[in-house]
C-alpha positions as CSV (number, residue, x, y, z in Angstrom):
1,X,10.7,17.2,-46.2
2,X,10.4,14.2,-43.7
3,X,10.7,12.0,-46.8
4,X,13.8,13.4,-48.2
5,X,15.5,13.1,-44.6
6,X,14.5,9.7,-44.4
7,X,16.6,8.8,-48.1
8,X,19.4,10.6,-47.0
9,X,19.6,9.4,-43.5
10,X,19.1,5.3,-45.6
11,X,21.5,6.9,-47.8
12,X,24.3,7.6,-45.3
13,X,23.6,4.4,-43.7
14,X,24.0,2.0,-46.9
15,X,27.4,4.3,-47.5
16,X,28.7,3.2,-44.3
17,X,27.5,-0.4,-44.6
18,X,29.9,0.1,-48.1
19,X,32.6,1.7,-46.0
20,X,32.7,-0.1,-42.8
21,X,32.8,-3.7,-45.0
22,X,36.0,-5.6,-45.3
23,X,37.7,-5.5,-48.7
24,X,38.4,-8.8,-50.3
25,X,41.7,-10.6,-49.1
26,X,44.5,-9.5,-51.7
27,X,46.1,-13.6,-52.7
28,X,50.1,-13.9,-53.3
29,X,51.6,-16.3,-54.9
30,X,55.4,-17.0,-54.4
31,X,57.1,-18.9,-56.9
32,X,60.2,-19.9,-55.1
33,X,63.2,-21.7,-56.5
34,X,64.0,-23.8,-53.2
35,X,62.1,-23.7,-49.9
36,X,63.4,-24.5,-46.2
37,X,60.5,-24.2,-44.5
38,X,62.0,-24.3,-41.1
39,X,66.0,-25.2,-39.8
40,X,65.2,-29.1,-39.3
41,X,64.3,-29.5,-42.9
42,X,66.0,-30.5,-46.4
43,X,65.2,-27.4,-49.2
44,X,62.7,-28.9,-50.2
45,X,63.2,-27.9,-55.0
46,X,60.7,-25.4,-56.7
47,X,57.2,-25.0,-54.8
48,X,54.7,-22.1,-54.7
49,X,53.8,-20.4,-51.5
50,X,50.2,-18.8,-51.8
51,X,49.4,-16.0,-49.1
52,X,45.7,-14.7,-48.1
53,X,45.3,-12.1,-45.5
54,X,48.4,-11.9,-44.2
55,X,48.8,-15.6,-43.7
56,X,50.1,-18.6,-45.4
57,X,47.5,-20.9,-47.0
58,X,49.5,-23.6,-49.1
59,X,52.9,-24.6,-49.8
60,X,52.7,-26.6,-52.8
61,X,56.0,-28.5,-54.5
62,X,56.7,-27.9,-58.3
63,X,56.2,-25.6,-60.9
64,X,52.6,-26.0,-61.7
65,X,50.8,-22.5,-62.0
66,X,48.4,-21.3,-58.8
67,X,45.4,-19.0,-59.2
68,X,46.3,-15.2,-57.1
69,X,45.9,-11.8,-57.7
70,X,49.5,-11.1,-57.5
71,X,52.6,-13.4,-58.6
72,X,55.9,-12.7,-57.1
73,X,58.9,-14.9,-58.9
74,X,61.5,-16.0,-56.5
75,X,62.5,-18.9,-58.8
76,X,66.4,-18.6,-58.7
77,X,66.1,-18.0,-54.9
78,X,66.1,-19.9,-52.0
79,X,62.9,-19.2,-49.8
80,X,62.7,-19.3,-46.0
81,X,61.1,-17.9,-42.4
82,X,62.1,-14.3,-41.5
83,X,64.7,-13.9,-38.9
84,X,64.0,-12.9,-35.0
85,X,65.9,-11.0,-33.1
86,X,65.5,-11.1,-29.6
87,X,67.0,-8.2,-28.6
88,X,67.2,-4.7,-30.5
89,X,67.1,-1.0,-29.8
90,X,65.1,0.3,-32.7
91,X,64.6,3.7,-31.2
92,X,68.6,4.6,-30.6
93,X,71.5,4.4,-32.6
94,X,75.2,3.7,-31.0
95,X,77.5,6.2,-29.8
96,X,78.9,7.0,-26.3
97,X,77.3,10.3,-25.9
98,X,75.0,9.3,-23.0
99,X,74.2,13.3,-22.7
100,X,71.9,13.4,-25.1
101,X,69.0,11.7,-22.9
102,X,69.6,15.5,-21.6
103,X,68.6,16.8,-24.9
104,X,67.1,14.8,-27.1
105,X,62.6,14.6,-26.5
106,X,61.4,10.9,-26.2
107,X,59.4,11.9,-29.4
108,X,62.8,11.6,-31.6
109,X,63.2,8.0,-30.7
110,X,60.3,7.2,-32.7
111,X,61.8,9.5,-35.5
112,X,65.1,7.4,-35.2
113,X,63.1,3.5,-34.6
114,X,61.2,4.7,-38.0
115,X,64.2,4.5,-39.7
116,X,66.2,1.5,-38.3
117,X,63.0,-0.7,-38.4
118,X,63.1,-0.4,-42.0
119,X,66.7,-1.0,-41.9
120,X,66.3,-4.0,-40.2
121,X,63.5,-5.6,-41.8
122,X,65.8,-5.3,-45.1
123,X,68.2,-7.1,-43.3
124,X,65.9,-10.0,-43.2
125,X,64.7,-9.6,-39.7
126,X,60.5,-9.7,-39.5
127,X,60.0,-10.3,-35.6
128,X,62.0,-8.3,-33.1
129,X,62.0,-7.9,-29.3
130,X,62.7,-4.5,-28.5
131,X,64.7,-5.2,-25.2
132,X,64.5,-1.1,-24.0
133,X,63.4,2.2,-24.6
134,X,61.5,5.3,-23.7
135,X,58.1,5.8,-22.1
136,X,56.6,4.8,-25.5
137,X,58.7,5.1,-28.2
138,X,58.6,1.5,-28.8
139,X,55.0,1.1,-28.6
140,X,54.5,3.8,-30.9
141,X,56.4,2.0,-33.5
142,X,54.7,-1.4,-33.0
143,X,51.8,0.2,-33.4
144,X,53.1,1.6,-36.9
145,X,54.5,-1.4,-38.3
146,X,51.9,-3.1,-37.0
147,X,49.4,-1.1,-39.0
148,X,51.5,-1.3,-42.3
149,X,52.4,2.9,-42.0
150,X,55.8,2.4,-41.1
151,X,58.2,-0.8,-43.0
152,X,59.2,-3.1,-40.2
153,X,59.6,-6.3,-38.4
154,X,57.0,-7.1,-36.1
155,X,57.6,-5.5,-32.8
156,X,57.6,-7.1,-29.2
157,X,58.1,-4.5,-27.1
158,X,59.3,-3.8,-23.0
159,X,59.5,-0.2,-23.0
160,X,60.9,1.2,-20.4
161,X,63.9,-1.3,-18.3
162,X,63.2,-1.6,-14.7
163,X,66.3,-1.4,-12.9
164,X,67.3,-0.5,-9.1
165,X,68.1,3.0,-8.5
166,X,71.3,4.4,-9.7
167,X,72.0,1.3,-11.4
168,X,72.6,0.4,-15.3
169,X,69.0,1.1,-16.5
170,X,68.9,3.9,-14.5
171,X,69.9,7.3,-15.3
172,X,73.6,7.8,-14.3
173,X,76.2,10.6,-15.2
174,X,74.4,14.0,-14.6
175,X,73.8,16.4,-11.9
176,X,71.9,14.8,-8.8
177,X,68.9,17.4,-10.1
178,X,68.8,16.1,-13.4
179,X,68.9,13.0,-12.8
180,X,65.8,12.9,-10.9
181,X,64.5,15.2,-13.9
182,X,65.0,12.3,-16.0
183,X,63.9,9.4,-14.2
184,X,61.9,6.8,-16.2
185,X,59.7,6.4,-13.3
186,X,60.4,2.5,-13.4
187,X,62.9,2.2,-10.4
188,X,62.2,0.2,-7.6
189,X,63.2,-1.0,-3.9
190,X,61.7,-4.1,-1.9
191,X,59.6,-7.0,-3.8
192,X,56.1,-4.8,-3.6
193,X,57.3,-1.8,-5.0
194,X,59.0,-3.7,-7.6
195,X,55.5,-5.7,-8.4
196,X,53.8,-3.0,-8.8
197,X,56.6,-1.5,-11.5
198,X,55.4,-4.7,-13.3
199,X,51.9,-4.0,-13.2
200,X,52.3,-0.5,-14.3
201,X,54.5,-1.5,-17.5
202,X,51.5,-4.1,-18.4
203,X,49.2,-1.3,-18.2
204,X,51.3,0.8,-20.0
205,X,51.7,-1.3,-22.9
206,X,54.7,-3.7,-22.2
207,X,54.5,-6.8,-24.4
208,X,57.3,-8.3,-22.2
209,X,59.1,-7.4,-18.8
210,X,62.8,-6.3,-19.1
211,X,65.4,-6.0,-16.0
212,X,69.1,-4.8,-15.6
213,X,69.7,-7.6,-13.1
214,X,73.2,-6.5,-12.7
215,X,75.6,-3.4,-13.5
216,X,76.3,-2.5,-17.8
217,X,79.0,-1.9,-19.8
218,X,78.0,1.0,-21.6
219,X,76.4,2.9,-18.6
220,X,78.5,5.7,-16.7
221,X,78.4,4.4,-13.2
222,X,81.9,2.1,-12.9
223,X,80.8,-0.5,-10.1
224,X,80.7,-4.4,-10.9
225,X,78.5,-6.5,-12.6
226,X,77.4,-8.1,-10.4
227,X,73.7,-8.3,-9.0
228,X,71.8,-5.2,-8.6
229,X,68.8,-6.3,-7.3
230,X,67.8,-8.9,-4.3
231,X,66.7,-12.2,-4.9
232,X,63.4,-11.2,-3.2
233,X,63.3,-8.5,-5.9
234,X,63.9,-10.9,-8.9
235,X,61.3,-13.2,-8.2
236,X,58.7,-10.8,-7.2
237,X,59.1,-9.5,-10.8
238,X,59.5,-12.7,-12.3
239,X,56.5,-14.2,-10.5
240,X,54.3,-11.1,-11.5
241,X,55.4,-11.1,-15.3
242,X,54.1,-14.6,-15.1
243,X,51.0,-13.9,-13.4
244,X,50.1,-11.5,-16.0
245,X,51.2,-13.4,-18.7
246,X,54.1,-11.7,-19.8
247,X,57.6,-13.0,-19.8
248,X,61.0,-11.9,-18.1
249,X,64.3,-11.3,-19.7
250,X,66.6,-10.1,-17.2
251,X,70.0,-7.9,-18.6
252,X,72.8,-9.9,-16.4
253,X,76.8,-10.2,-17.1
254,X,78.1,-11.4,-13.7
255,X,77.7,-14.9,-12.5
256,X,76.0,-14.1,-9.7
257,X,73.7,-12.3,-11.4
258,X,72.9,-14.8,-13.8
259,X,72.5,-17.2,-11.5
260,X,70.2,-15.6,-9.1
261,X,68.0,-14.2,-12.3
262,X,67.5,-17.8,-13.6
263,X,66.7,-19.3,-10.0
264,X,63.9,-16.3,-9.8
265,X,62.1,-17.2,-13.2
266,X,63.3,-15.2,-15.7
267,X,62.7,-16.6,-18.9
268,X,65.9,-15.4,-20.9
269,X,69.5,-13.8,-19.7
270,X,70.6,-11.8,-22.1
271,X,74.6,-11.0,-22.7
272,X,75.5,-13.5,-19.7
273,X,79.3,-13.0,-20.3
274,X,80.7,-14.1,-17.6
275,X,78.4,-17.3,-17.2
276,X,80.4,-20.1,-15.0
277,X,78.9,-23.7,-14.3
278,X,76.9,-22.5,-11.2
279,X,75.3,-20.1,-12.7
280,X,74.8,-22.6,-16.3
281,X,73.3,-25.2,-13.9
282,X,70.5,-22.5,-12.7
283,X,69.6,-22.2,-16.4
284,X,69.2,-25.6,-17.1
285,X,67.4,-26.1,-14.1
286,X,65.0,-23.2,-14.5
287,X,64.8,-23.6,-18.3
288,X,66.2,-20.0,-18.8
289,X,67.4,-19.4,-22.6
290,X,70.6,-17.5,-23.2
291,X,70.6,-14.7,-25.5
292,X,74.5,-13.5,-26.1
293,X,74.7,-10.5,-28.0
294,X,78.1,-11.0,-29.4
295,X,77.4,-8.2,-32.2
296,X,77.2,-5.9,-29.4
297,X,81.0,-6.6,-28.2
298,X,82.0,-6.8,-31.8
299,X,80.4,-3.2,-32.4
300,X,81.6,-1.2,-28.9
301,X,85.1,-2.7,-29.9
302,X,85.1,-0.8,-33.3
303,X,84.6,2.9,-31.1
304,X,87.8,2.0,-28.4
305,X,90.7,4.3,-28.7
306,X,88.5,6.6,-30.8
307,X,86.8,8.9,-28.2
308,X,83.3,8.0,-28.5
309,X,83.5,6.0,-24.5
310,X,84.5,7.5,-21.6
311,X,87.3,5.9,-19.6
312,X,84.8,4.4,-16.9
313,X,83.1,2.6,-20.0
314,X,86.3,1.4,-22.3
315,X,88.0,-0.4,-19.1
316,X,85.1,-2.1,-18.9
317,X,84.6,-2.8,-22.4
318,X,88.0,-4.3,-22.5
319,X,87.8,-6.2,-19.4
320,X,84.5,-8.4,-21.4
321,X,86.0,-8.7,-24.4
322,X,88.4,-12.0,-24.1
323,X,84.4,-13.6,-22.2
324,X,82.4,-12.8,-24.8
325,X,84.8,-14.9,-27.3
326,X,83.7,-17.7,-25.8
327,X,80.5,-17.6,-24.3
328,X,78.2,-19.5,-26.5
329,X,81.0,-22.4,-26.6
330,X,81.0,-22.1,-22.4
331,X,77.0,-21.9,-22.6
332,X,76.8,-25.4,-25.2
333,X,79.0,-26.9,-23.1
334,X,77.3,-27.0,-19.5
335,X,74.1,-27.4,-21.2
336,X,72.3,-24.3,-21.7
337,X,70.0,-23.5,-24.6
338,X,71.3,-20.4,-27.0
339,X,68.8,-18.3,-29.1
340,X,69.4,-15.5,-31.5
341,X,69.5,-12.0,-30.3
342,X,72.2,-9.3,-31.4
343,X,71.9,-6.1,-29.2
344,X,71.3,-3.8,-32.3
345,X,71.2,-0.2,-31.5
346,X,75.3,-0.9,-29.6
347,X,76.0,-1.3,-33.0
348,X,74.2,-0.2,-36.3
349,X,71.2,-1.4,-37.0
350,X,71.0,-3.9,-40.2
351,X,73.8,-5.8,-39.1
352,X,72.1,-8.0,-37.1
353,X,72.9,-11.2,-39.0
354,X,76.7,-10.9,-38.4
355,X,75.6,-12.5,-35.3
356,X,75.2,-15.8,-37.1
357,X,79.0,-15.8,-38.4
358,X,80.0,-15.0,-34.6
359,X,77.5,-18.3,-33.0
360,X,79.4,-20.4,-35.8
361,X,82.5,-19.2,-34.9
362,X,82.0,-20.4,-31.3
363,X,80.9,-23.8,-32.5
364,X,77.7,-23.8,-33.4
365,X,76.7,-25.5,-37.2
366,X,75.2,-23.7,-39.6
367,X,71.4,-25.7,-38.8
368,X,71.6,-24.8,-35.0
369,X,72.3,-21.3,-35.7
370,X,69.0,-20.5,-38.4
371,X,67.4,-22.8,-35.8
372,X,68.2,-20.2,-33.2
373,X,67.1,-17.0,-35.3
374,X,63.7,-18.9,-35.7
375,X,62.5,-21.9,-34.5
376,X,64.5,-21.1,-31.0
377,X,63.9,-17.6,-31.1
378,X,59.3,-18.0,-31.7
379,X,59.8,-20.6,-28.8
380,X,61.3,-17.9,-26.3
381,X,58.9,-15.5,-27.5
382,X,55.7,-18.1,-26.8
383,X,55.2,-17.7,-30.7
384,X,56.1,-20.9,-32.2
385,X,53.2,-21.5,-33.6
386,X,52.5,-18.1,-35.5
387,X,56.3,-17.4,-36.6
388,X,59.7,-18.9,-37.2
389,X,58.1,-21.3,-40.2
390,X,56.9,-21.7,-43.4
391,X,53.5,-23.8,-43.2
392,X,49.8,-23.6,-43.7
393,X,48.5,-21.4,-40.9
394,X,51.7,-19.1,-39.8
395,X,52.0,-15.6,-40.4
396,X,53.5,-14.6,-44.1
397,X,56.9,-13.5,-42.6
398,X,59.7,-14.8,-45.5
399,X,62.5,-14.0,-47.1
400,X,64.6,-14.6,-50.0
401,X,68.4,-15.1,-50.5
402,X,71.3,-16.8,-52.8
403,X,72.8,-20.1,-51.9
404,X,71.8,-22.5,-49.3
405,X,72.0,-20.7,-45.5
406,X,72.0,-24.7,-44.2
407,X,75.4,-25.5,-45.9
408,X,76.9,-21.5,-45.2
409,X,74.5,-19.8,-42.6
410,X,76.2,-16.0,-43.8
411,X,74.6,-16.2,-47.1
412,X,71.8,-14.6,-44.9
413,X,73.8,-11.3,-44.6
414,X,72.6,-10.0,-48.1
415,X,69.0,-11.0,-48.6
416,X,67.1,-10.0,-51.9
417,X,63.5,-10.3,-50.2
418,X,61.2,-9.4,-47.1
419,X,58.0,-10.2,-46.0
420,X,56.7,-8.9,-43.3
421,X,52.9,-10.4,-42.2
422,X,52.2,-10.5,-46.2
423,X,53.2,-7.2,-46.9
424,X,56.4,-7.2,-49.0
425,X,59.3,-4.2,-47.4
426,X,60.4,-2.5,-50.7
């Protein structure tokens, strides 16, 4: 008897040995028609792209045949990095109906980011920062993407916004009891209480630290946009993020705002619509990165005059609407550096590369604007040297379109092909 429960327990110990060991790495080859392996280069004629583990091992020019378990032909298209967007809302879809964070459980936002992530990684988009959400909605969905269960772009996520109480981030709108009911738990008054709102969102799961710096446009409380929280406030939060090695991208449309956001650290102000020189200066200064959101004007602007705002939120829709027309041109022209982000969730998700008509509207050529969805966009992330190329080393994150997106950037609005860390989205 000891015998035969010695084999079996070596028996059940050789299966998991068999179990527990690492498959062998699938190989892709890409046989692509053109490759522009990142915005500061020519396309470059036919070339195969071989992937291993996720990663990409080789770019080699011409047709010759390379040895790979799989072959994928992409030989009448042109081949290039994924997209990034640097802000999205997976987990929501647009509308004005701000009551349903009354009714709706945090556990449908995962239900809802399920499906846009999909929706946006067919739109070409592989990396994402997701710039707001619930208590974990977002990280739930990194995690799935992250694990290949759910299609998706990679996820960087902030979860929850901290914001100043009763201020855009906060809840707004309801009974004084239910908005208590629904507090996110990240509101905060003074510099210590609002360091330690940055320490719990690390522990929590925060990938990067996001603010509401000043008042919204979409939120129900009507006051200005200008700065919600103290300088003292700012920088605490700023410095903390840093300490912890996390960025800081602080929500901010009033000047004032911007400017105090950029003079406390922040890494990125996002929207910055009514950005003067002042507050430009401050950026350039501090190194802060715009990221303008113009889709998310262009999308709130579709709803006015149709019932889905309230009053309190269409005057202010139209009072930003002549700003945002010309904020990258105002932002290019004191100096400021511009990177990609779109707002996605204001508007519906799979858009996102409207954007790119909308930055070359305001000036911007067609190679500074790809630039911005990848090179500029890995750099703001700290990511530039796992994403936002094609080369030997960087994650398998490419896609597939007609046409040449260096000579007309919107041929990127219909792309025939995503990769997403090796893993093709079908």
């Amino acid at each position: 008897m000891r015998a035969l429960h010695n084999r079996l327990i070596a028996g059940l110990a050789l299966a998991g040995t068999m179990l527990s060991a690492p498959l062998a790495a699938e190989t892709v080859a890409i046989r692509a028609g053109s490759v522009i392996t990142d915005a500061a280069s020519e396309p470059s004629g036919p070339a195969t792209i071989l992937i291993e583990d996720g990663k990409i091992v080789s770019i080699t020019p011409g047709t010759a045949p390379v040895a790979a378990d799989r072959q994928i032909d992409l030989s009448g298209k042109t081949v290039l990095p994924g997209l990034i967007d640097l802000h999205t809302h997976l987990t929501g879809d647009p509308g004005g109906d701000f009551w349903k964070e009354a009714t709706e459980p945090d556990e449908w936002g995962v239900v809802v980011g399920a499906k846009n992530a999909r929706l946006t990684a067919l739109a070409g988009f592989t990396t994402v920062r997701e710039a707001g959400s619930g208590q974990d909605t977002a990280f739930s969905l990194r995690r799935g993407t992250a694990e290949g269960l759910v299609p998706g772009p990679r996820i960087i996520a902030a979860g929850p916004a901290l914001a100043i109480i009763g201020g855009h981030g906060d809840v707004n709108g309801f009974r004084s009891e239910v908005n208590e009911l629904l507090d996110s738990g990240f509101t905060c008054t003074g510099a210590v209480e609002c360091a330690a709102k940055v320490r719990l969102a690390s522990q929590n799961g925060s990938d990067v630290i996001k603010i509401t710096a000043t008042g919204g446009v979409l939120s129900q409380q009507g006051r200005g946009l200008e700065a919600h929280f103290t300088f003292e406030e700012m920088k605490a939060i700023a410095d903390t993020a840093h300490s912890l090695g996390l960025k800081a991208m602080a929500h901010a449309h009033g000047a004032r705002g911007i400017e105090q956001a950029a003079r406390a650290g922040f890494d990125s102000i996002e929207h910055g619509t009514y950005l003067d020189e002042a507050a430009a200066k401050a950026m350039r200064e501090n190194g802060t990165v715009l990221v303008p959101t113009l889709m998310a004007l262009e999308g709130v602007s579709e709803g006015l005059g149709k019932g889905v705002y309230t009053p309190t939120v269409e005057a202010k829709i139209r009072a930003v609407q002549p700003l945002m027309a010309t904020l990258v041109k105002r932002a290019r022209q004191y100096g400021v550096t511009v990177a990609f982000g779109t707002d996605a969730g204001v508007y519906q998700h799979g858009r996102n590369a409207e954007e790119l008509a909308l930055m070359k509207k305001q000036g911007m050529t067609d190679r500074e604007v790809l630039a911005s969805a990848t090179t500029g966009a890995a750099k703001v992330l700290g990511m530039d040297s796992q994403i936002g190329r094609l080369a030997p080393g960087f994650s398998a994150d490419i896609i597939a379109v007609d046409g040449n997106p260096l000579a007309d950037v919107t041929v990127l609005e219909d792309v025939d092909f995503v990769m997403v860390r090796g893993r093709v989205i079908e």
